[in-house]
N, C-alpha and C positions, 0 to 999 in steps of 0.2 A: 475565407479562412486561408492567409496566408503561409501558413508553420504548423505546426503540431504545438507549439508554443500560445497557440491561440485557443485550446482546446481547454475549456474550463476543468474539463474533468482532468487532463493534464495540469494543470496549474495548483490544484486542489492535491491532488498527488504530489506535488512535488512539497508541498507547505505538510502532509502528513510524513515525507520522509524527515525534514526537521523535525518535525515532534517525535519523530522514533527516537531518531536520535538525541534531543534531549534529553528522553526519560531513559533509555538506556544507559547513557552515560553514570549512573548511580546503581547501576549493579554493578556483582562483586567482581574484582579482576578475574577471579577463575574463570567467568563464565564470556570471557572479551572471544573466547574460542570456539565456545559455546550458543547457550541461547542469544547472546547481545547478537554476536555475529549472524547465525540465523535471521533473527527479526531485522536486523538493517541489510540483509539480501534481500530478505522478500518485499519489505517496504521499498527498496532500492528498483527490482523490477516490476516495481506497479508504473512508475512513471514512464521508464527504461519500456517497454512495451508496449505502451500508446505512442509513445515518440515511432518506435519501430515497426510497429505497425501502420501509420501514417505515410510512411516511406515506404510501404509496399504498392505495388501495381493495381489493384482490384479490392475492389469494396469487399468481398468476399477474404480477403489476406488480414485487411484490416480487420475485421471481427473475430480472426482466429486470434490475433494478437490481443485485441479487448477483452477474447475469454483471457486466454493467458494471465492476464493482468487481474480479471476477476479474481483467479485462480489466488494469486500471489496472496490476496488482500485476503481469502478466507485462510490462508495460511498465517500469514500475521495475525489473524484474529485468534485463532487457536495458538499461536505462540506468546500474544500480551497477558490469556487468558489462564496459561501455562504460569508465565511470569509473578499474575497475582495469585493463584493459587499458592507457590513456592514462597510469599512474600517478596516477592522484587518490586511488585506494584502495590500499593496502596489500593482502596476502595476506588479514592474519589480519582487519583491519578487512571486507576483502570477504566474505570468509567467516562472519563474526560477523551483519553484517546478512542475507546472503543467507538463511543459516537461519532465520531471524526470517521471510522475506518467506516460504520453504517451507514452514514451519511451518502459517503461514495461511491458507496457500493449499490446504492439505490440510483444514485446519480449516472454510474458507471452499467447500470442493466437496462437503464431508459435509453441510454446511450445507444447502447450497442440494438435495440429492438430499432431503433428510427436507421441502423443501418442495410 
């Protein structure tokens, strides 16, 4: 593994901050300050913290920053979930991402136990 760029569970992160961002983009302007901005921070440093993590010295640095990252993604989960509660997301749109963010986060726990 040359990069953190090579890191699937990075790569995977970085394709669900495009998806934030698509479906975001269809809520209402009020909320561009609000919940939109919220969920594309936290989607933002899931990837942002496997990179920075990677760049730290010790195997032990790096898993602090995987929780980190953990962290961010149950944050987002509770804020797309917020979203379709409120009507911002649809069923099948909630549903569509939220697998994407489960997915990863299974992916993202195997990860960090093999470190």
């Amino acid at each position: 593994m040359k990069t953190f760029r090579d890191l699937f569970i990075w790569q995977k992160a970085m394709t669900l901050v495009t998806n934030t961002y698509q479906i975001t983009q269809q809520f209402p302007n009020e909320e561009l300050f609000g919940l939109t901005s919220q969920i594309r921070r936290s989607a933002v440093s899931i990837p942002s913290n496997i990179a920075e993590g990677y760049g730290r010295e010790s195997q032990k640095d790096f898993l602090r920053f995987i929780n980190f990252a953990v962290s961010s993604l149950f944050e987002l989960q509770t804020q797309i979930e917020i979203a379709k509660n409120i009507n911002y997301l649809n069923e099948t749109e909630f549903n569509n991402i939220f697998e994407k963010t489960r997915e990863l986060e299974a992916m993202m726990i195997a990860f960090s136990k093999k470190l």
